[in-house]
C-alpha positions as CSV (number, residue, x, y, z in Angstrom):
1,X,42.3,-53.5,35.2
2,X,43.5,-55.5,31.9
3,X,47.0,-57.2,32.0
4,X,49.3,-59.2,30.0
5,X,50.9,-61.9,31.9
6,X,53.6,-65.0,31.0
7,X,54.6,-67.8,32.8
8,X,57.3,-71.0,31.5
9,X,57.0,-74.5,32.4
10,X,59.6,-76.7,32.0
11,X,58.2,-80.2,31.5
12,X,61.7,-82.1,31.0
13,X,62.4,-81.5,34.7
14,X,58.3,-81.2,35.7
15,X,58.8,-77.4,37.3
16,X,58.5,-73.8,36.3
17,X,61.5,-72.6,34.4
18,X,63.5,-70.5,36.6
19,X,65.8,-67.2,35.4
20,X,64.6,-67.8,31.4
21,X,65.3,-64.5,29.7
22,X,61.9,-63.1,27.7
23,X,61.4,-60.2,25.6
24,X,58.0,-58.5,24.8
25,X,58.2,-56.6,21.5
26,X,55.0,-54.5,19.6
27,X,54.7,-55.2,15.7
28,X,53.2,-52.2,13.7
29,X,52.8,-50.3,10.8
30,X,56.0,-53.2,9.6
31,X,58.0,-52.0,12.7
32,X,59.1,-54.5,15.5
33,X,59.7,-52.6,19.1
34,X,61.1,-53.9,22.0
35,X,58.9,-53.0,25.0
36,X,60.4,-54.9,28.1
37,X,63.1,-57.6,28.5
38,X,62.4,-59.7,32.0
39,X,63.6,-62.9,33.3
40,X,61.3,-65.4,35.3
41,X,61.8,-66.0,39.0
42,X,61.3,-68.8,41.2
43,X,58.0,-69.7,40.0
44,X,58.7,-69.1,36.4
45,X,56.7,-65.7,36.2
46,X,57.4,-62.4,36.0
47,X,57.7,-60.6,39.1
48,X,54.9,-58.0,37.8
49,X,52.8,-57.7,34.7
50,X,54.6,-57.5,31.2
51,X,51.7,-54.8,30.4
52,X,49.1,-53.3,32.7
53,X,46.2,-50.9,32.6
54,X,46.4,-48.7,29.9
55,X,49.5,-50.0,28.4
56,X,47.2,-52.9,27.2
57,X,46.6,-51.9,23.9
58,X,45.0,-53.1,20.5
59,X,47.9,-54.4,18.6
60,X,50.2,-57.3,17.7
61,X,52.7,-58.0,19.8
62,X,55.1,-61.0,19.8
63,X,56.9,-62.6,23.2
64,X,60.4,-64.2,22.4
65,X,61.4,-67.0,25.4
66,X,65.6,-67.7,25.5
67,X,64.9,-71.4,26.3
68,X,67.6,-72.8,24.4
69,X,69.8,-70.6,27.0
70,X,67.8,-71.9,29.9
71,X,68.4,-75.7,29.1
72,X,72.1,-75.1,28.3
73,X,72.4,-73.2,31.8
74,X,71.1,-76.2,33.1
75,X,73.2,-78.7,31.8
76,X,71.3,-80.3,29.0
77,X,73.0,-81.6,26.3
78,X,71.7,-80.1,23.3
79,X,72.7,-80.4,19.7
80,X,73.7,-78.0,17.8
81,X,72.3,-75.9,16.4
82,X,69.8,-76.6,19.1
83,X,66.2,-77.9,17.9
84,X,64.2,-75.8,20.5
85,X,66.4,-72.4,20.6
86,X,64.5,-69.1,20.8
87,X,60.8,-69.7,21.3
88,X,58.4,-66.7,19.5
89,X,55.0,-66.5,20.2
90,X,53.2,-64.0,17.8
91,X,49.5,-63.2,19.3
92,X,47.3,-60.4,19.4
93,X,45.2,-58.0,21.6
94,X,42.2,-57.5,20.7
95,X,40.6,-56.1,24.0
96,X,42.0,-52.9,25.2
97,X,42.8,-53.3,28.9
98,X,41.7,-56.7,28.4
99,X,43.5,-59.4,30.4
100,X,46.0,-61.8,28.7
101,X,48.2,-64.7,30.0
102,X,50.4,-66.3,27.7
103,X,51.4,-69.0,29.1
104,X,55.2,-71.2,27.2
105,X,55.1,-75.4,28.2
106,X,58.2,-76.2,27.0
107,X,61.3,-79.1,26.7
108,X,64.3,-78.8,24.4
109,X,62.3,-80.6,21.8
110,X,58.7,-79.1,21.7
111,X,56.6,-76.1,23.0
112,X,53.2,-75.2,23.5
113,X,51.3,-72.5,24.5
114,X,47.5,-71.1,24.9
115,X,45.4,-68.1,26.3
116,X,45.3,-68.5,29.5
117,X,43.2,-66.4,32.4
C-alpha cells in the first residue's frame, strides 16, 4: 500500500513545526493542480497520508510549505521581504503506489529536505 507522506522540522526552536500550512499540487502536460491543502499537527505531520494507494501515481508533483507564515505566527522577527518565505519542493514519483516521505528541515534562513522512508 504506497503513500506519500510529509513532515516539518523546525530547527530554530529544535521541534516539529506545528499548524504550518502545505499544499500538494500535480504538474502535467504544462498544468499545475492543486490536489490537497493540509496543515501539520502537533507533531508536525499530517494527520493522514497526502496521497495513498492508488492515488500514488507516476507524475511530478510539487509540495509548497507556508513557513514564512509559521515563523511570523511565532514571533520571529523576519525581514522583509522574508529570506525563507514559501518553501517549494518539486520531486517526482516514479513508483506507482510506491511509498514517498518528503520530509522539510527548516529555519527562517535555510531548508533542506530528502526522501525519506
Amino acid at each position: 500500500m504506497g503513500k506519500l507522506s510529509t513532515h516539518v522540522l523546525d530547527t530554530m526552536h529544535g521541534c516539529p513545526a506545528q499548524h504550518v500550512n502545505i499544499d500538494l499540487y500535480r504538474h502535467e502536460n504544462g498544468t499545475r493542480s492543486l490536489i490537497k491543502s493540509v496543515k501539520t499537527n502537533a507533531d508536525g505531520r499530517c494527520g493522514e497520508p497526502l496521497l495513498q494507494d492508488q492515488e500514488v501515481a507516476k507524475g511530478q508533483y510539487e509540495l509548497v510549505f507556508h513557513a514564512g507564515d509559521y515563523f511570523a505566527a511565532r514571533g520571529v522577527a523576519l525581514p522583509s521581504p522574508r529570506f525563507v518565505d514559501q518553501v517549494s519542493i518539486h520531486f517526482g514519483i516514479a513508483e506507482e503506489g510506491g511509498s514517498y516521505h518528503v520530509p522539510l528541515v527548516v529555519t527562517p534562513w535555510s531548508w533542506s529536505t530528502y526522501r525519506g522512508s
